[in-house]
C-alpha positions in Angstrom: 6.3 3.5 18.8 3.7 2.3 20.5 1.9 -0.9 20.9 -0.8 -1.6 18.2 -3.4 -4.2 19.1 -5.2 -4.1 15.9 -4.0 -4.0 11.8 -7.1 -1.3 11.4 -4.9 1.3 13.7 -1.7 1.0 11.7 -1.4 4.4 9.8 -0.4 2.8 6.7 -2.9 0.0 6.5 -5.5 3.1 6.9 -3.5 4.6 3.7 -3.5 1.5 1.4 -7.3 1.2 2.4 -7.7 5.0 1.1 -5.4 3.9 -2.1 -7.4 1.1 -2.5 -11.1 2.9 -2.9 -9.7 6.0 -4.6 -8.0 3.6 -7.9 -11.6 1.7 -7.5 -12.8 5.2 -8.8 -11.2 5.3 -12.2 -13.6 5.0 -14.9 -11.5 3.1 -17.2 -14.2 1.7 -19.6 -11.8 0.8 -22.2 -9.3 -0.7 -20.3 -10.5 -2.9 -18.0 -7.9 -5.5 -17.5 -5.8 -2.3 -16.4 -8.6 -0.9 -13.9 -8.7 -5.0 -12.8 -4.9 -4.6 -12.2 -4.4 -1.8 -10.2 -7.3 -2.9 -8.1 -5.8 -6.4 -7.4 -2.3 -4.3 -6.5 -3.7 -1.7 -4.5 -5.9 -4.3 -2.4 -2.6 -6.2 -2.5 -0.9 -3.2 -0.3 -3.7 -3.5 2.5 -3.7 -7.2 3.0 -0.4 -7.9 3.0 0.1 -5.2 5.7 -2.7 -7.3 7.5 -1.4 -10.4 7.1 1.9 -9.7 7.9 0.5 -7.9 11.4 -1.6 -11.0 12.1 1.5 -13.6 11.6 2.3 -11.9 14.9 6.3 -11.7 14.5 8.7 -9.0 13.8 10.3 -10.9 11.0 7.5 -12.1 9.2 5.5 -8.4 9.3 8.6 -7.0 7.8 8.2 -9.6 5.0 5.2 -8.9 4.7 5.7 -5.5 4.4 8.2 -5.3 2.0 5.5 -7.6 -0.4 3.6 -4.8 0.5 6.0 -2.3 -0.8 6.8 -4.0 -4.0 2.8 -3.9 -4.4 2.5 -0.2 -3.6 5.3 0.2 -6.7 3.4 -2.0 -8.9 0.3 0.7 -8.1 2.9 3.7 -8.7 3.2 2.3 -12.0 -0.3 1.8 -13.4 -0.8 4.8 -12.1 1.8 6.0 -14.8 0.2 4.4 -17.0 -3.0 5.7 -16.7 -1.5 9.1 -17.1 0.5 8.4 -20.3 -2.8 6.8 -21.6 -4.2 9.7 -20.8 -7.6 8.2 -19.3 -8.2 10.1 -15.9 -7.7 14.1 -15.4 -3.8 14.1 -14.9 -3.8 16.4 -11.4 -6.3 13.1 -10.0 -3.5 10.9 -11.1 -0.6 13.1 -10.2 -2.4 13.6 -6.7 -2.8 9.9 -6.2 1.1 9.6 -7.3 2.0 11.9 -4.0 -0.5 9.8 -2.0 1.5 6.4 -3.1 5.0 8.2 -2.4 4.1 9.0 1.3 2.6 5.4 1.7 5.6 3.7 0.7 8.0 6.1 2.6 5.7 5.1 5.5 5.8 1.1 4.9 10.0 1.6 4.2 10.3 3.3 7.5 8.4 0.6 9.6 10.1 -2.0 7.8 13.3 -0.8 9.0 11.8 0.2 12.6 11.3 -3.0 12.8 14.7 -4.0 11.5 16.6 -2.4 14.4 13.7 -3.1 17.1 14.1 -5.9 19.7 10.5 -6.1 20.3 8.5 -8.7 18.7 4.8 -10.2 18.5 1.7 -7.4 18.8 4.7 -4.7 20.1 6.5 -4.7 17.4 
């Protein structure tokens, strides 16, 4: 892998920002403490994957990461919720549901990249 200088160039950081402004989209006029919560999880994916990055060691951006994970589940589930509530177009939320599999694939195999690597600080 190589080196990354910066959280912006991280592929999934990139990904949870996209999560982030699509579930900002849903027009959930009757549920807002719902719309409220996925936003606060989704926006929980990106900065954790920043943080973590910015501590600037291995272990601590893989705990970080797997906060991040956890988060990207919590979004994978309001986004099930939504569905079953039936308030956005189901191929939207079945479309963003693909979009949330591939990020956490993505955070679960840096996490353990960076289990097995002996790099450490902005090499990871």
């Amino acid at each position: 892998m190589p080196a990354v200088q910066r959280f912006e160039d991280l592929e999934i950081w990139q990904l949870a920002r996209r999560q982030a402004m699509e579930v900002s989209q849903f027009p959930l006029n009757f549920y807002p403490d719902l719309l409220r919560q996925i936003q606060r999880s989704s926006v929980s994916v990106m900065d954790n994957i920043a943080e973590g990055f910015a501590r600037g060691g291995r272990k601590e951006f893989k705990n970080f990461l797997i906060i991040a994970k956890g988060s990207n589940a919590e979004v994978k589930s309001q986004l099930y919720r939504i569905s079953d509530l039936e308030l956005a177009p189901k191929i939207n939320v079945e479309g963003l549901i693909n979009k949330n599999d591939v990020l956490g694939r993505r955070i679960f195999a840096l996490i353990n990249y960076l289990k097995k690597s002996d790099n450490s600080g902005t090499n990871y």
